[in-house]
C-alpha positions in Angstrom: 0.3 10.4 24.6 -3.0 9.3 26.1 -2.4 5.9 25.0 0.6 5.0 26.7 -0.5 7.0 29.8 -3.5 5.1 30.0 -3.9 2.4 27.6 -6.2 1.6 24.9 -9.6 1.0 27.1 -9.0 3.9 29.6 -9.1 6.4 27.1 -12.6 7.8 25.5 -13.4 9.8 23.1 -14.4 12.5 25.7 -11.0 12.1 27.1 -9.1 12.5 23.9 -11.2 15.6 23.0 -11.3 17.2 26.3 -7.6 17.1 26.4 -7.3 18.6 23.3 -9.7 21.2 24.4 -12.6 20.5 21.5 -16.2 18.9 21.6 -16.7 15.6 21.1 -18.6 16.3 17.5 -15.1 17.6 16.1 -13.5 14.2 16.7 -16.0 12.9 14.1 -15.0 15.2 11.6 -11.3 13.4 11.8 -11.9 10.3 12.9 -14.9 7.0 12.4 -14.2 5.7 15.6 -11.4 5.5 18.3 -9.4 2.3 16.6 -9.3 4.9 13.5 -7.5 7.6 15.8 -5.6 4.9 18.0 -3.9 3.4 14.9 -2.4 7.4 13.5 -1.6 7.8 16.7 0.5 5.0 16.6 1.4 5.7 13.3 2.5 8.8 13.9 5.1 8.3 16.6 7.5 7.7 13.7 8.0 10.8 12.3 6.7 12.8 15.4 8.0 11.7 18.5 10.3 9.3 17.2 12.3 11.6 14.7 12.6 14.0 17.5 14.4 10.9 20.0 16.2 9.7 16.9 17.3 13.3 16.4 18.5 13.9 19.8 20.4 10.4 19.5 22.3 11.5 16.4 20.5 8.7 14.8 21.0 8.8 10.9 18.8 6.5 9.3 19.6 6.5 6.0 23.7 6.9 6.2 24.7 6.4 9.5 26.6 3.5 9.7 27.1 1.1 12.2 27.3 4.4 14.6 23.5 5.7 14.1 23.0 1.5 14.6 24.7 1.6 17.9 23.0 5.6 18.6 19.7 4.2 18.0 20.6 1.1 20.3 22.3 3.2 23.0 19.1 5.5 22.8 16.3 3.0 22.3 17.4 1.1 25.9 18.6 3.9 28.1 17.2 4.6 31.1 15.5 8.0 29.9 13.7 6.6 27.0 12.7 3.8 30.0 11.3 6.6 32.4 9.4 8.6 29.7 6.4 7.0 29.8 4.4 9.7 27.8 6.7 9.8 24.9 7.8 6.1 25.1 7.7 4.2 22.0 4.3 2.6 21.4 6.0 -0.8 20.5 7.3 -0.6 24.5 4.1 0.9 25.6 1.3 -1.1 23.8 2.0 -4.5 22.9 -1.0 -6.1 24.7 -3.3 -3.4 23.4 -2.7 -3.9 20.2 -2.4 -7.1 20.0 -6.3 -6.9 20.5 -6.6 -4.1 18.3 -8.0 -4.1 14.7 -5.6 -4.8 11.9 -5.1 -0.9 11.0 -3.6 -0.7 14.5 -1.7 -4.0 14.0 -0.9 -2.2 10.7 0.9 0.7 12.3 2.5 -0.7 15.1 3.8 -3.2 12.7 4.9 0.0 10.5 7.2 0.9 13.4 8.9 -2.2 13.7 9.8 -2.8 10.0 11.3 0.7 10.2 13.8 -0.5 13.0 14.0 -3.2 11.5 15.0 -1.4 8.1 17.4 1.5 10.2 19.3 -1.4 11.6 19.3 -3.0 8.5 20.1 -0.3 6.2 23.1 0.8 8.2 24.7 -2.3 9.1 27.8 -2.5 7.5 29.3 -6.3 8.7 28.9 -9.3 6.3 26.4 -12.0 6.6 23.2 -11.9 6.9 21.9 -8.3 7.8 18.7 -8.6 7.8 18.6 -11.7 10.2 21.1 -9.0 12.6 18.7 -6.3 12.3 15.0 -8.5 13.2 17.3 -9.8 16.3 18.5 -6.6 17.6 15.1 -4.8 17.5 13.7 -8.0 19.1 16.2 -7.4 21.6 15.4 -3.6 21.9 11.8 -4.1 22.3 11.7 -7.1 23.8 14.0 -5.8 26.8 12.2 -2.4 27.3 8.9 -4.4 27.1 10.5 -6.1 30.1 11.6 -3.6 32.2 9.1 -1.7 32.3 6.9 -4.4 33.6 9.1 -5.5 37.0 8.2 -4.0 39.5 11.7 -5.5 41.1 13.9 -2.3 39.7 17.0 -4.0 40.4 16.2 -6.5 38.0 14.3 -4.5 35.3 17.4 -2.7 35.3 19.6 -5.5 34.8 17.5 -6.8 31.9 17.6 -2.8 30.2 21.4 -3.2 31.2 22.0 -7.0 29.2 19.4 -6.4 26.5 21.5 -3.1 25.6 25.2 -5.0 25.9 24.1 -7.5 24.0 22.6 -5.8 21.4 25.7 -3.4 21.0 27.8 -6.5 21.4 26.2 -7.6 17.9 27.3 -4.1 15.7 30.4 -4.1 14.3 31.8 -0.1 13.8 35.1 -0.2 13.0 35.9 -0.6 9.3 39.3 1.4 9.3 42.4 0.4 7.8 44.8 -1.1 10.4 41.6 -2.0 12.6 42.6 -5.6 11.4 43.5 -8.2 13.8 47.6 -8.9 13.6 48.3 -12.2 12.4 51.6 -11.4 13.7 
């Protein structure tokens, strides 16, 4: 993706077309303006790159358990998802762009958090409150990556990947099996 490569302001309209290998007059026949094609590309991580890292995790969304949870944890902060700069997740790659960007960018970066927010959510299985679990561990997700990739001191960028991901993982209960019970004798 252009956008993570480069960033919001780097990219033109000539650069987005040339890659794509069209004139610049075709892009107007899509698109109003570059915020319109910034925010689906955002947008569209979800069900493009996204679902293609979420299947390669073995991430369910919609019945995997506390397993996809801990998948899409496991996946979300590894070192791989780190180093792929291209296909990163625009919530990792963009924050400061879009938080300058017009509210239908806003829009669909915000789209992408409320549906980790909702996969956690959805397949959290422990009592209390889930929803509370679920805005905490993506924060933690995000926030950590966000991190990480902006130290330039690797030892420590790793070390906050490393945490971030313990301590997320730390927070999903999986085992719901009979005799999985603590003794009380």
């Amino acid at each position: 993706m252009l956008f993570n490569r480069h960033g919001f302001s780097e990219v033109s309209i000539d650069t987005v077309m040339a890659e794509a290998g069209l004139t610049r007059g075709g892009f107007y026949n899509h698109f109003r303006n570059k915020n319109e094609l910034y925010a689906e590309a955002v947008a569209s991580f979800l069900n493009g790159r996204g679902k293609e890292w979420r299947d390669e995790a073995g991430v369910d969304p919609i019945n995997g358990g506390p397993q996809s949870v801990k998948d899409m944890i496991e996946s979300y902060l590894s070192a791989r998802h780190l180093g792929d700069l291209e296909g990163q997740c625009p919530m990792i790659a963009l924050p400061s762009d879009v938080a300058r960007a017009t509210p239908d960018v806003r829009a669909a970066y915000e789209s992408l958090l409320r549906a980790m927010i909702w996969l956690f959510e959805n397949n959290l299985t422990d009592q209390g409150d889930k929803r509370s679990k679920a805005v905490g561990l993506a924060a933690l997700c995000v926030g950590g990556m966000v991190l990480s990739r902006t130290l330039d001191d690797a030892e420590l960028a790793e070390e906050v990947r490393e945490v971030s991901k313990s301590t997320a993982l730390g927070q999903v209960e999986t085992s719901n099996e009979p005799g999985d019970e603590p003794s009380l004798f």
